[in-house]
Structure formats: structure tokens, C-alpha cells
PDB file as gemmi writes it, atoms N, CA and C in Angstrom:
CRYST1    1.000    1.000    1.000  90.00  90.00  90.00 P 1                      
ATOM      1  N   UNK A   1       0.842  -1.180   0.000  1.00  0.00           N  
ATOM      2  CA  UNK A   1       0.000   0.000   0.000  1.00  0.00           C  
ATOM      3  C   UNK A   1       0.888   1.244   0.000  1.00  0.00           C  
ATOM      4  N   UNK A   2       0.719   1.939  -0.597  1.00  0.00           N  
ATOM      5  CA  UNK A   2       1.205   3.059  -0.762  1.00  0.00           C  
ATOM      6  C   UNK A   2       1.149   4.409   0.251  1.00  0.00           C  
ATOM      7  N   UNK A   3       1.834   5.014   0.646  1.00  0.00           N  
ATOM      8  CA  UNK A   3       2.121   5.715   2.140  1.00  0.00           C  
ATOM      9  C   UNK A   3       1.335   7.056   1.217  1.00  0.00           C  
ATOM     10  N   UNK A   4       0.101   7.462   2.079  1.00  0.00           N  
ATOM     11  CA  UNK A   4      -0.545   8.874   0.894  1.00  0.00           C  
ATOM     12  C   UNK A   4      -0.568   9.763   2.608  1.00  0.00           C  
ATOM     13  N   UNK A   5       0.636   9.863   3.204  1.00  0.00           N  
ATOM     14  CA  UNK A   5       0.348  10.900   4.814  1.00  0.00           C  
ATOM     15  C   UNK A   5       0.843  12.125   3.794  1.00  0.00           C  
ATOM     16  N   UNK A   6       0.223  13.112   4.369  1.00  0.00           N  
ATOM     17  CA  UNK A   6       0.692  14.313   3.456  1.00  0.00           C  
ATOM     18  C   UNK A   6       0.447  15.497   4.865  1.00  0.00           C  
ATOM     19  N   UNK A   7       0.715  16.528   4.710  1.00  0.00           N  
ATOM     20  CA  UNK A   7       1.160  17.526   5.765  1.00  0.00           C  
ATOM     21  C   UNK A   7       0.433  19.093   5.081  1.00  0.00           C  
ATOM     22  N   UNK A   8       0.036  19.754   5.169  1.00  0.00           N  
ATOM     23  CA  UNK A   8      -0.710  21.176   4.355  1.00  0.00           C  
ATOM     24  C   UNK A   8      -0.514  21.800   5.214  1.00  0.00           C  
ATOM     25  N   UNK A   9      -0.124  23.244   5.298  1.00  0.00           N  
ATOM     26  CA  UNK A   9      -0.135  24.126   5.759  1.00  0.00           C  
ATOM     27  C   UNK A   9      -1.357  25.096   5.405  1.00  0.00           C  
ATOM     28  N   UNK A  10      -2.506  25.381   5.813  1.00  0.00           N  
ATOM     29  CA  UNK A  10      -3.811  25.716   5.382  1.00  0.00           C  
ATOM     30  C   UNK A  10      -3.516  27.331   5.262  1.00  0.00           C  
ATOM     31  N   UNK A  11      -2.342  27.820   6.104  1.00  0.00           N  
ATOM     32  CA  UNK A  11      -2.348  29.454   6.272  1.00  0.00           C  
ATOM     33  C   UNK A  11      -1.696  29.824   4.574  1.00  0.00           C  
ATOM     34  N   UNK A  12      -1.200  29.002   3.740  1.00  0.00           N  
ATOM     35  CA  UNK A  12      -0.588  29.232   2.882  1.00  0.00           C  
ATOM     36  C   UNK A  12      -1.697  29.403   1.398  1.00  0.00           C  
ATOM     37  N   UNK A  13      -2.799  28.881   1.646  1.00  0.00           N  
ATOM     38  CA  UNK A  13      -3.864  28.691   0.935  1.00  0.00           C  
ATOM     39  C   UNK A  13      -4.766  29.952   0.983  1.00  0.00           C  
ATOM     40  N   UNK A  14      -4.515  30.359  -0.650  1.00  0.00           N  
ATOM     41  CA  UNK A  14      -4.970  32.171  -1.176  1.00  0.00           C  
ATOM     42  C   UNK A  14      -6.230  31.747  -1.841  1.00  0.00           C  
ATOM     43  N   UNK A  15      -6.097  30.750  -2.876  1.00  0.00           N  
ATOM     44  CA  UNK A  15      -7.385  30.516  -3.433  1.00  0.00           C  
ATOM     45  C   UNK A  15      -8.671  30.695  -2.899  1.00  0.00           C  
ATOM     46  N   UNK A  16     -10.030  30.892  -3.932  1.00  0.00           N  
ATOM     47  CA  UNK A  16     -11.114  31.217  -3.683  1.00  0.00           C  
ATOM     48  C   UNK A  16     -11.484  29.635  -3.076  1.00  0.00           C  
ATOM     49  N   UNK A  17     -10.983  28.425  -4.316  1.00  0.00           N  
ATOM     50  CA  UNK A  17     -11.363  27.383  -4.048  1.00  0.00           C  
ATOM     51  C   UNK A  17     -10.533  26.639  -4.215  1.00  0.00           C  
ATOM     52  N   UNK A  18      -9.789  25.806  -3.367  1.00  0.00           N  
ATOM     53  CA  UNK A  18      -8.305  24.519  -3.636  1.00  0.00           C  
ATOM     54  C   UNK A  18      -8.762  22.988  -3.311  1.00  0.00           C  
ATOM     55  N   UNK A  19      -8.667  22.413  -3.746  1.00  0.00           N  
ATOM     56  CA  UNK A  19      -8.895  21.296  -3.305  1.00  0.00           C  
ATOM     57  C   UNK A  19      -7.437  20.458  -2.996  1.00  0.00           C  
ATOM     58  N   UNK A  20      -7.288  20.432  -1.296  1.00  0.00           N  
ATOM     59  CA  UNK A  20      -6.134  20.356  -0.315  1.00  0.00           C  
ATOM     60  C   UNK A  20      -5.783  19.164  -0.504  1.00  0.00           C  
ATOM     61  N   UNK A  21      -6.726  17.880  -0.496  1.00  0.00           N  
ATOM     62  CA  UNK A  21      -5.775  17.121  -0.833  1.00  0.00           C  
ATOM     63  C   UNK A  21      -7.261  15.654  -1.661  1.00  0.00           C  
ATOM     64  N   UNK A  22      -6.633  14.125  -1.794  1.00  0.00           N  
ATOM     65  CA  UNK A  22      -7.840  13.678  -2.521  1.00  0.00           C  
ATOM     66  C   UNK A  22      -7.151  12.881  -2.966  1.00  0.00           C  
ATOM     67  N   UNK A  23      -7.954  11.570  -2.460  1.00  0.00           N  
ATOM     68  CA  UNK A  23      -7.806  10.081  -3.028  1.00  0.00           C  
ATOM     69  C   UNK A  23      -8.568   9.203  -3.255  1.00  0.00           C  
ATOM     70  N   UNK A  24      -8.793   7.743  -3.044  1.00  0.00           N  
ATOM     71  CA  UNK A  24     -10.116   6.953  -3.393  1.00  0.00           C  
ATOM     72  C   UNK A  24     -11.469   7.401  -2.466  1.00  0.00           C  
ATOM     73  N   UNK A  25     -11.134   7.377  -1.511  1.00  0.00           N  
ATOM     74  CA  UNK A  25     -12.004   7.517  -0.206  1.00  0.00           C  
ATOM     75  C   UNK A  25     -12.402   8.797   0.222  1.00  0.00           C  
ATOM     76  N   UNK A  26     -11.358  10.416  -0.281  1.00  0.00           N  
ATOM     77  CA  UNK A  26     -12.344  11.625   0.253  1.00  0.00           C  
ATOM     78  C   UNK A  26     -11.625  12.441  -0.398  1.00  0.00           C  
ATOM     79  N   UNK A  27     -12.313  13.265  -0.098  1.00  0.00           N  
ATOM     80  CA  UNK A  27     -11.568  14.578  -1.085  1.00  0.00           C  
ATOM     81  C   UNK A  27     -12.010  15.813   0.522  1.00  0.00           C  
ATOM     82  N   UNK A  28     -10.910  16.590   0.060  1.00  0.00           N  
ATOM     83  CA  UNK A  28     -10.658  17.718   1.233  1.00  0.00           C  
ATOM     84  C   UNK A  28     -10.921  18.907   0.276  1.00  0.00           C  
ATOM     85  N   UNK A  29     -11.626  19.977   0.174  1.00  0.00           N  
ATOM     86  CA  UNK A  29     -11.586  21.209  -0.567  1.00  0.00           C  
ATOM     87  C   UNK A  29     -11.821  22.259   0.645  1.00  0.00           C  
ATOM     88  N   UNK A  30     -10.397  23.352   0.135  1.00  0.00           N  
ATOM     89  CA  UNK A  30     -10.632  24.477   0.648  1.00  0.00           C  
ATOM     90  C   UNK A  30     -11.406  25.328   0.449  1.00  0.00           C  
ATOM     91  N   UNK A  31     -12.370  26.496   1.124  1.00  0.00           N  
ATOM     92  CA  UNK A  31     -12.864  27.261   0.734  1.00  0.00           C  
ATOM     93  C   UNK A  31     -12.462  28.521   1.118  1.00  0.00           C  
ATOM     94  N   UNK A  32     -12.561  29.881   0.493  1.00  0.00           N  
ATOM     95  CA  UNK A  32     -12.146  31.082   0.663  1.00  0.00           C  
ATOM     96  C   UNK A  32     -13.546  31.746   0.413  1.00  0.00           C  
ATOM     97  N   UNK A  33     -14.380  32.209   1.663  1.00  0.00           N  
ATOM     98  CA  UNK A  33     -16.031  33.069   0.750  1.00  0.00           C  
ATOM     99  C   UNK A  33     -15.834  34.605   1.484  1.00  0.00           C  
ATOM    100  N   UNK A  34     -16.434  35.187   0.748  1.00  0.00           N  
ATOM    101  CA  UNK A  34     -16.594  36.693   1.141  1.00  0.00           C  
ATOM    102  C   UNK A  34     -18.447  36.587   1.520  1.00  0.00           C  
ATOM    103  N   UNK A  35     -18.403  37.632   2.038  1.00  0.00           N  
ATOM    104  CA  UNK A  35     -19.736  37.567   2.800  1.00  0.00           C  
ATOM    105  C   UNK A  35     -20.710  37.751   2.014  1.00  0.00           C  
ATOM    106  N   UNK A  36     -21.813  36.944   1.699  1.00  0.00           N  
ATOM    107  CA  UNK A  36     -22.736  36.425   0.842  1.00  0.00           C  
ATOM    108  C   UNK A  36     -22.192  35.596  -0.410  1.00  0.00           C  
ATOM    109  N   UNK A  37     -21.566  35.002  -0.536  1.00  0.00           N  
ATOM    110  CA  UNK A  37     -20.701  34.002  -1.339  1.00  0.00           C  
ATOM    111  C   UNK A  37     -21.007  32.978  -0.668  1.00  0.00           C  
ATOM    112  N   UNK A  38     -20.777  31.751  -1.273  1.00  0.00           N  
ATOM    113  CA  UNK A  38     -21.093  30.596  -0.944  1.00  0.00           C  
ATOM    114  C   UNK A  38     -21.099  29.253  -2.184  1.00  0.00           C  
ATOM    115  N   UNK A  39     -22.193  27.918  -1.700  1.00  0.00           N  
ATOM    116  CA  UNK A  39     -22.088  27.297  -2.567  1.00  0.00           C  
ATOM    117  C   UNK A  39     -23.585  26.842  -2.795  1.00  0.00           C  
ATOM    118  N   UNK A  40     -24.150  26.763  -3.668  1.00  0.00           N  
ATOM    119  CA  UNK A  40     -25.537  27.014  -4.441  1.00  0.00           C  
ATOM    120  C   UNK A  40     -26.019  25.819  -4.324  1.00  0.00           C  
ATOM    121  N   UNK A  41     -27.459  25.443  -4.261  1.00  0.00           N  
ATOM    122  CA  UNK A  41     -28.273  24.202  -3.884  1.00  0.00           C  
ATOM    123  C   UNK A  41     -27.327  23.164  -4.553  1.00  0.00           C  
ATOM    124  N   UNK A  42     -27.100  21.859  -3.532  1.00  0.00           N  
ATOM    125  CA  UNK A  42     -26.401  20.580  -4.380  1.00  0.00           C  
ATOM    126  C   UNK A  42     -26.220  19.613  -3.631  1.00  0.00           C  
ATOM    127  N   UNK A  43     -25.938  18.468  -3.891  1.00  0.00           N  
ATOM    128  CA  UNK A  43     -26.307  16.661  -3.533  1.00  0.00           C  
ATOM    129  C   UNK A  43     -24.428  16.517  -3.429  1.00  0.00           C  
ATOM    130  N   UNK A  44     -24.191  15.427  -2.914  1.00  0.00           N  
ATOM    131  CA  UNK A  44     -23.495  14.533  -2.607  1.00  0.00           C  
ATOM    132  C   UNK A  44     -23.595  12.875  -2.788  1.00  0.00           C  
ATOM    133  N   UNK A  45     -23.360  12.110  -3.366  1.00  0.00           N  
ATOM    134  CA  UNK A  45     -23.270  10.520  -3.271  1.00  0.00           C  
ATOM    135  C   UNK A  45     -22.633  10.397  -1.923  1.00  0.00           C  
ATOM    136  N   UNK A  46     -22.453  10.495  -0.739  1.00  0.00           N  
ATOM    137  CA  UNK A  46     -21.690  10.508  -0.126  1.00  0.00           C  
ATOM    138  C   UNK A  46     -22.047  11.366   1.232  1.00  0.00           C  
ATOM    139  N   UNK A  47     -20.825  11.153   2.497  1.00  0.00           N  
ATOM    140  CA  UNK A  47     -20.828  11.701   3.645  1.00  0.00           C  
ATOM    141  C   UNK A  47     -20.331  13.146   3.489  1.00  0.00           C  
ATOM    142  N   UNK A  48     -20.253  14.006   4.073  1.00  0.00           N  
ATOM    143  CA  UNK A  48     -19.458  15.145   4.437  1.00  0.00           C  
ATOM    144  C   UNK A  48     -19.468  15.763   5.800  1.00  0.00           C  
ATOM    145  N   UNK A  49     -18.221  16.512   5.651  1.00  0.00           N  
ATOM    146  CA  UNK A  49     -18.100  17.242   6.857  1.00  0.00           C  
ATOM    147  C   UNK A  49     -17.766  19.175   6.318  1.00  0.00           C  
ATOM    148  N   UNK A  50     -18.213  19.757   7.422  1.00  0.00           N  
ATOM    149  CA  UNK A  50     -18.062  21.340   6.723  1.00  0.00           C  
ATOM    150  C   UNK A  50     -17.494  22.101   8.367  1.00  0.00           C  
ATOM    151  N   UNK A  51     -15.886  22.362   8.036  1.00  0.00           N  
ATOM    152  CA  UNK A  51     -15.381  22.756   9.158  1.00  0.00           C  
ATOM    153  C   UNK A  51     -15.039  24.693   9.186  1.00  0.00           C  
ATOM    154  N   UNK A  52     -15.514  25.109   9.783  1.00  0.00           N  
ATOM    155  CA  UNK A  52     -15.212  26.656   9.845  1.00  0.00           C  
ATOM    156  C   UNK A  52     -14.324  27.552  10.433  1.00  0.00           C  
ATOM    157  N   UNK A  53     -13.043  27.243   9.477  1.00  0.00           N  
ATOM    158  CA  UNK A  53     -11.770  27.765  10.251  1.00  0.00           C  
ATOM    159  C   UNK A  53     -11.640  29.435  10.484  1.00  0.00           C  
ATOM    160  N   UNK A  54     -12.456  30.073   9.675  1.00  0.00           N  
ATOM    161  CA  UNK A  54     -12.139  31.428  10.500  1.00  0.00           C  
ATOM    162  C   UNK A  54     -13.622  32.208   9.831  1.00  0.00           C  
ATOM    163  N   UNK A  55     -14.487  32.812  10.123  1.00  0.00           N  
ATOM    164  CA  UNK A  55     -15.736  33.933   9.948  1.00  0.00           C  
ATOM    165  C   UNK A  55     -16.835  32.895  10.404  1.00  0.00           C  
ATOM    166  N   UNK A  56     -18.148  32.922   9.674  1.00  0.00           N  
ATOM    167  CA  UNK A  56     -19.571  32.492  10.114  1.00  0.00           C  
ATOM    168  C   UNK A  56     -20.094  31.998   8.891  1.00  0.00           C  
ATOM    169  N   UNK A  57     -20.975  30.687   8.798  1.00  0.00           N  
ATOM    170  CA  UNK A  57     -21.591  30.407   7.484  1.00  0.00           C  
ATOM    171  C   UNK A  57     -23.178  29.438   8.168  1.00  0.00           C  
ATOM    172  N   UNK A  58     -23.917  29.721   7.324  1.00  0.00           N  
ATOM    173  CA  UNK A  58     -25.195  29.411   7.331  1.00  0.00           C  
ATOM    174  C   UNK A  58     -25.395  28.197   6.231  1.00  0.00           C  
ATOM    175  N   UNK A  59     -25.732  26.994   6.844  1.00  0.00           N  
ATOM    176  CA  UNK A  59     -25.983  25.997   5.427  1.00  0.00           C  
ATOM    177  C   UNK A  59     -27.426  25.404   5.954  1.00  0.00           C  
ATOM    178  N   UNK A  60     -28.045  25.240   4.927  1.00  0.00           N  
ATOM    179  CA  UNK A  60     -29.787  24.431   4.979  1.00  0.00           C  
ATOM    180  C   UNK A  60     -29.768  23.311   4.360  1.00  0.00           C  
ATOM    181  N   UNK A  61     -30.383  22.757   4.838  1.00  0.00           N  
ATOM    182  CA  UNK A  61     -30.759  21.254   4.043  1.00  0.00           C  
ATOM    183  C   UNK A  61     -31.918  21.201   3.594  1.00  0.00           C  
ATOM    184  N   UNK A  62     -32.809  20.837   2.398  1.00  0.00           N  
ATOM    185  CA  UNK A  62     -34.301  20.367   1.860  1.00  0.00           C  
ATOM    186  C   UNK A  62     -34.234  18.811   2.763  1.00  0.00           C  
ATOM    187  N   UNK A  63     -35.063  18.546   3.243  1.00  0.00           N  
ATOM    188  CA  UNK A  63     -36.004  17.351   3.194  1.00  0.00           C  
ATOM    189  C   UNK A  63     -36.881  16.927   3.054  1.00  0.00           C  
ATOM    190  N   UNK A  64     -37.730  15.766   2.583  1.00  0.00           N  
ATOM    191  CA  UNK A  64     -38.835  15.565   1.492  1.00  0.00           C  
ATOM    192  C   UNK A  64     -39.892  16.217   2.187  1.00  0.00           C  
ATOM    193  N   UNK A  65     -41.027  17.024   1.421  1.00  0.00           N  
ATOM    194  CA  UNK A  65     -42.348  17.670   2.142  1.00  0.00           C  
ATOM    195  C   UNK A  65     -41.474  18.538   3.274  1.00  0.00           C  
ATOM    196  N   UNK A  66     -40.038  18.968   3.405  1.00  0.00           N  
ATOM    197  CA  UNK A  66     -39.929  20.250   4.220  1.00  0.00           C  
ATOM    198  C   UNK A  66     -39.102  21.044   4.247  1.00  0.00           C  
ATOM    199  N   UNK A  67     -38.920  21.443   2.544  1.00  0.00           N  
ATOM    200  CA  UNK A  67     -38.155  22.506   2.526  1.00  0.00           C  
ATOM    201  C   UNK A  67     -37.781  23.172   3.410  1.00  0.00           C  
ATOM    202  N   UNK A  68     -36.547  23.437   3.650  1.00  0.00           N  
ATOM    203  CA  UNK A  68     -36.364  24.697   4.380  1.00  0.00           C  
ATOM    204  C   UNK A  68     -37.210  24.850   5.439  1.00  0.00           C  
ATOM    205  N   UNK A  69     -37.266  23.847   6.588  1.00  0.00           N  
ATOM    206  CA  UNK A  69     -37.783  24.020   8.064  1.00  0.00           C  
ATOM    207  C   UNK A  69     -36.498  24.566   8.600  1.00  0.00           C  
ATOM    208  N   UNK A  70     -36.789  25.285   9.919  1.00  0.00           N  
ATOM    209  CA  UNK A  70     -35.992  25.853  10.608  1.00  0.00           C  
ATOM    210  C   UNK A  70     -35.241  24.829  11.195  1.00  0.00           C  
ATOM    211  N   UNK A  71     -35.864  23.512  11.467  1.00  0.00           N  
ATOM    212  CA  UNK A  71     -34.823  22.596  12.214  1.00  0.00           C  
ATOM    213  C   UNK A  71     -33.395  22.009  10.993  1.00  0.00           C  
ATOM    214  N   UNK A  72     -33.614  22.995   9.776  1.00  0.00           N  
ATOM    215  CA  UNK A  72     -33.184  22.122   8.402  1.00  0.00           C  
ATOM    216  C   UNK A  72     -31.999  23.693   8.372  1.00  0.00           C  
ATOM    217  N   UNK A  73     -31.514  24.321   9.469  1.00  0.00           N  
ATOM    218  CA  UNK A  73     -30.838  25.523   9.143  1.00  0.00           C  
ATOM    219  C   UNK A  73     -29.626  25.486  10.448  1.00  0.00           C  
ATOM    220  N   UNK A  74     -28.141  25.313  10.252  1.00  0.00           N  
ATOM    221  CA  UNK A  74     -27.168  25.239  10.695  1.00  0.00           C  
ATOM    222  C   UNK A  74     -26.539  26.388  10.273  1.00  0.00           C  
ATOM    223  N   UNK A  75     -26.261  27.124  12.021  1.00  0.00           N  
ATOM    224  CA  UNK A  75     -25.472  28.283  11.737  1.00  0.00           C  
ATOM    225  C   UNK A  75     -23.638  28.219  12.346  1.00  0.00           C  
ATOM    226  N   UNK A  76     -22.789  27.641  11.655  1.00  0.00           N  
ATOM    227  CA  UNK A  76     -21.338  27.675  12.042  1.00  0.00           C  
ATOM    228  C   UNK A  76     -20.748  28.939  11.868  1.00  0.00           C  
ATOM    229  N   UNK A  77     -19.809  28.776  13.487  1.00  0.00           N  
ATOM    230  CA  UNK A  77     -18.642  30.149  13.398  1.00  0.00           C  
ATOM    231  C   UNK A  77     -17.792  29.073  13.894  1.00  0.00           C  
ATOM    232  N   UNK A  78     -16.651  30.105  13.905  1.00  0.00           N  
ATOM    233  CA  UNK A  78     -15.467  29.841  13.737  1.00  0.00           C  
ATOM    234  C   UNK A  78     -15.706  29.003  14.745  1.00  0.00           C  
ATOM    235  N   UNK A  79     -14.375  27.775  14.286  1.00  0.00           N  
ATOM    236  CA  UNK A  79     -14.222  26.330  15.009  1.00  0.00           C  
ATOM    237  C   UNK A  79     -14.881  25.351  14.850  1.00  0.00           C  
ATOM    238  N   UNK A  80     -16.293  25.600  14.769  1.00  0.00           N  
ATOM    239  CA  UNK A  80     -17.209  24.573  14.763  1.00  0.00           C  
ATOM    240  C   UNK A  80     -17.323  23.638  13.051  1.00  0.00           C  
ATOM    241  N   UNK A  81     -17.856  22.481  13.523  1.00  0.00           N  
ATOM    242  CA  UNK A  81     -17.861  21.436  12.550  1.00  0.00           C  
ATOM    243  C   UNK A  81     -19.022  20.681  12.602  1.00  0.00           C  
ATOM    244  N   UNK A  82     -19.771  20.518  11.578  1.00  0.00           N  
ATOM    245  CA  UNK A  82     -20.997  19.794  11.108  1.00  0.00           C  
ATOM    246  C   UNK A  82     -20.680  18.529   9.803  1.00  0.00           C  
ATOM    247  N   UNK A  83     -21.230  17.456  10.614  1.00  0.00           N  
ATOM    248  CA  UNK A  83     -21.304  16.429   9.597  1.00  0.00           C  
ATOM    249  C   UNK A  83     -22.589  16.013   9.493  1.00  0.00           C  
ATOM    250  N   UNK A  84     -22.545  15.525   7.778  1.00  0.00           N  
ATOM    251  CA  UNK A  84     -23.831  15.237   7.574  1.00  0.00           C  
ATOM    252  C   UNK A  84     -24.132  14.250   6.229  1.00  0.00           C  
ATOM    253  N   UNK A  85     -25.312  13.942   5.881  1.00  0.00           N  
ATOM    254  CA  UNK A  85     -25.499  13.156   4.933  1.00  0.00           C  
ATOM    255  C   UNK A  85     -25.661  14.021   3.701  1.00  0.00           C  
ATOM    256  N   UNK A  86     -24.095  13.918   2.445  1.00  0.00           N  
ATOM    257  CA  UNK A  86     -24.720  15.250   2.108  1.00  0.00           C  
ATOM    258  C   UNK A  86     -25.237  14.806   0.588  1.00  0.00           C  
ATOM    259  N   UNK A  87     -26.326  13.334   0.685  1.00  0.00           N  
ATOM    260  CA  UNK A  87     -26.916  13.082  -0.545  1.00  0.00           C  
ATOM    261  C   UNK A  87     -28.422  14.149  -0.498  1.00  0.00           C  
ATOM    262  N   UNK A  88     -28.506  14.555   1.058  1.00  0.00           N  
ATOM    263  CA  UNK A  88     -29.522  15.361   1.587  1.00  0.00           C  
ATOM    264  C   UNK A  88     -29.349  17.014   0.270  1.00  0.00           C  
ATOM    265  N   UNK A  89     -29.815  17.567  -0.373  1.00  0.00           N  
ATOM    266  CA  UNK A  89     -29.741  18.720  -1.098  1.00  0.00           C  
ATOM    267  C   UNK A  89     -29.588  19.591   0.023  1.00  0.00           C  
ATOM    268  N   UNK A  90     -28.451  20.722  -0.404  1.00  0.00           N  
ATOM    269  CA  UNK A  90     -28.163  21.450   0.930  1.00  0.00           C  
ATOM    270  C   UNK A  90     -27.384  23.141  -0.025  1.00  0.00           C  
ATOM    271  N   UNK A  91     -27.121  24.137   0.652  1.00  0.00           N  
ATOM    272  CA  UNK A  91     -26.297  24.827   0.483  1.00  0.00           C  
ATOM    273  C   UNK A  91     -25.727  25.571   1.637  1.00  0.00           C  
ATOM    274  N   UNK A  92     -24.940  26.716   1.456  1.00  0.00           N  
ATOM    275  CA  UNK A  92     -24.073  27.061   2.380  1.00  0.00           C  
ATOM    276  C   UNK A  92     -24.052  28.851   1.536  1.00  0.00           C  
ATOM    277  N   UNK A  93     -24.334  29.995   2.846  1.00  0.00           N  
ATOM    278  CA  UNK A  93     -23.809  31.009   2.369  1.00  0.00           C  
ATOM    279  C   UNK A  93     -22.985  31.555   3.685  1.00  0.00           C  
ATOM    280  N   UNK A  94     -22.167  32.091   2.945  1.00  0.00           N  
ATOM    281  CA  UNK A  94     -21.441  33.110   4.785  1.00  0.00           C  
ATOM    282  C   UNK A  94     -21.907  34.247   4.628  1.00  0.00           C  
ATOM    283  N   UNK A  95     -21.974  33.955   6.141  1.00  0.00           N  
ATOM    284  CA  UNK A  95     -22.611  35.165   7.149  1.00  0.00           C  
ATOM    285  C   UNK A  95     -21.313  36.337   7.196  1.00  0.00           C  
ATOM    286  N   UNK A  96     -20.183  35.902   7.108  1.00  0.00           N  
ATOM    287  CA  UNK A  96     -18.956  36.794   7.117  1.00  0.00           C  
ATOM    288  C   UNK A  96     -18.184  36.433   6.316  1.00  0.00           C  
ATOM    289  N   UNK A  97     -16.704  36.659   5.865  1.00  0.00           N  
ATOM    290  CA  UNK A  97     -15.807  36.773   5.486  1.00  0.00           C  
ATOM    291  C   UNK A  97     -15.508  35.131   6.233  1.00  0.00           C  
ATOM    292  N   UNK A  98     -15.554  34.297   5.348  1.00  0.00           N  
ATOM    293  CA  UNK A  98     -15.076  32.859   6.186  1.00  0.00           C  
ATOM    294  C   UNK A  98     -13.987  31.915   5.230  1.00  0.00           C  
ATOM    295  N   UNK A  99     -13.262  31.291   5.925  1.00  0.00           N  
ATOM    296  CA  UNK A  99     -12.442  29.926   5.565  1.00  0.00           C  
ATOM    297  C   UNK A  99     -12.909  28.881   6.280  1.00  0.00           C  
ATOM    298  N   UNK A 100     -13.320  27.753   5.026  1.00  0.00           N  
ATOM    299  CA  UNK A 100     -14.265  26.867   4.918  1.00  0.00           C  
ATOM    300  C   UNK A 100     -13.431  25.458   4.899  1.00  0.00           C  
ATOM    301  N   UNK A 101     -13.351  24.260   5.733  1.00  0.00           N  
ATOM    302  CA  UNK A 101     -12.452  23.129   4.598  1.00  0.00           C  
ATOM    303  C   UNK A 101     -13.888  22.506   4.612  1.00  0.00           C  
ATOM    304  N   UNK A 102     -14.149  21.806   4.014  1.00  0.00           N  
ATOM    305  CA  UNK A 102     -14.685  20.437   3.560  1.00  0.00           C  
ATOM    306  C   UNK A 102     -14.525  19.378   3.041  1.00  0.00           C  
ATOM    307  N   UNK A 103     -14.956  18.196   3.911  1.00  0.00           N  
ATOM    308  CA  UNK A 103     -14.196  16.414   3.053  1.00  0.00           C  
ATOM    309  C   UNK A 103     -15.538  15.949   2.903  1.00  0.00           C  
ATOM    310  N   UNK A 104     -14.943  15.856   1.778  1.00  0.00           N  
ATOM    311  CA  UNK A 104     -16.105  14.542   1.049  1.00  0.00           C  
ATOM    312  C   UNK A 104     -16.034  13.235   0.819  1.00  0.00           C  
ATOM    313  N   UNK A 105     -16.749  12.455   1.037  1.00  0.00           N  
ATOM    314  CA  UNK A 105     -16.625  10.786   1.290  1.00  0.00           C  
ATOM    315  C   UNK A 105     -16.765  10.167   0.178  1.00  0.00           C  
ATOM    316  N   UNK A 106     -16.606   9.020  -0.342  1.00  0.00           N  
ATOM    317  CA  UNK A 106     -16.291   8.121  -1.898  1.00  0.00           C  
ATOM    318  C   UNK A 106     -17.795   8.051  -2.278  1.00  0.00           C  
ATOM    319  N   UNK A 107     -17.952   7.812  -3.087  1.00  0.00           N  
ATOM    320  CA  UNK A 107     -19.706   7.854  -4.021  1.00  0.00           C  
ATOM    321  C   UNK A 107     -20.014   6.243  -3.107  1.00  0.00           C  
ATOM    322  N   UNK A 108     -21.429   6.698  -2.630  1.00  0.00           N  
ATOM    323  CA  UNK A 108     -21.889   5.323  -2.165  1.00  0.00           C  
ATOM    324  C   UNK A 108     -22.487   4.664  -3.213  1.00  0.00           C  
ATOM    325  N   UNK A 109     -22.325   3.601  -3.264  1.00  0.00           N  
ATOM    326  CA  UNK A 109     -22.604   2.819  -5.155  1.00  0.00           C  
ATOM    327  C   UNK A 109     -23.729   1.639  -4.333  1.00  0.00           C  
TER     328      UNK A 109                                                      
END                                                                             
């Protein structure tokens, strides 16, 4: 098996959008949003996680017959981390000036 440990320095990361690192099993993408920026209604095959390394972001989830209930609205600031099922339709806007990572899990087949 092949040794894939890898090391990132996240403070070095300018991009709007990088994707940090990515192999069979997940993919890591950086995010860079300015306040009302974000990422627009969308699905996942797969798990995710959405970690909020520095500002505030707001993400919703649809679920069947309940759009956009209030129990369907996660508000992260800095530090905090939400995992979730993200075949669930969801988006994400910031509330501030934020750095975003997110991993995504292998397509469930």
C-alpha cells in the first residue's frame, strides 16, 4: 500500500477554491467566501463534513415535504464542525468573510 500521509499548511492557501488534498475515499476542498458568497443548492453521493476555520456560514438542508424548516438551518462560526449526509440537497452562504475546509466521502454505489 502506498504511504498517501501528506502535511498542508492551510495558512498558505490564497485561493477562492483549492482542493487540499484527494484520493479513493475523500476529497478535502478548501474554501475562501466573502460575505454572501457561498455554494448554491447541491447533492453529494456521499458523507461530508463542513469545518469553519475562520468567519460564520449558514448551510440548509431540503427534506422531502420540508423545505427549508428551521430545524433544516445550521449556523457555524469559527471552530465549529458539522457532519452530515450530504446526498440530503443542501447549500451554504457566509454570514462573514469565512475559511471553509470540507471532506467529502467516496460515491456510495
Amino acid at each position: 500500500m502506498q504511504n498517501q500521509t501528506q502535511v498542508v499548511n492551510l495558512n498558505f492557501l490564497n485561493d477562492r477554491k483549492e482542493i487540499v488534498t484527494s484520493n479513493e475515499k475523500y476529497k478535502c476542498v478548501y474554501f475562501n467566501f466573502e460575505v454572501g458568497d457561498g455554494l448554491a443548492k447541491h447533492r453529494h453521493d456521499g458523507y461530508a463534513t463542513v469545518l469553519v476555520l475562520k468567519g460564520a456560514v449558514k448551510m440548509t438542508f431540503e427534506t422531502e415535504n420540508v423545505p427549508l424548516a428551521d430545524e433544516n438551518i445550521f449556523e457555524l462560526s469559527e471552530n465549529m464542525m458539522l457532519s452530515f449526509d450530504a446526498r440530503v440537497v443542501h447549500d451554504l452562504v457566509a454570514q462573514a468573510a469565512s475559511q471553509v475546509l470540507v471532506t467529502i466521502s467516496e460515491r456510495l454505489s
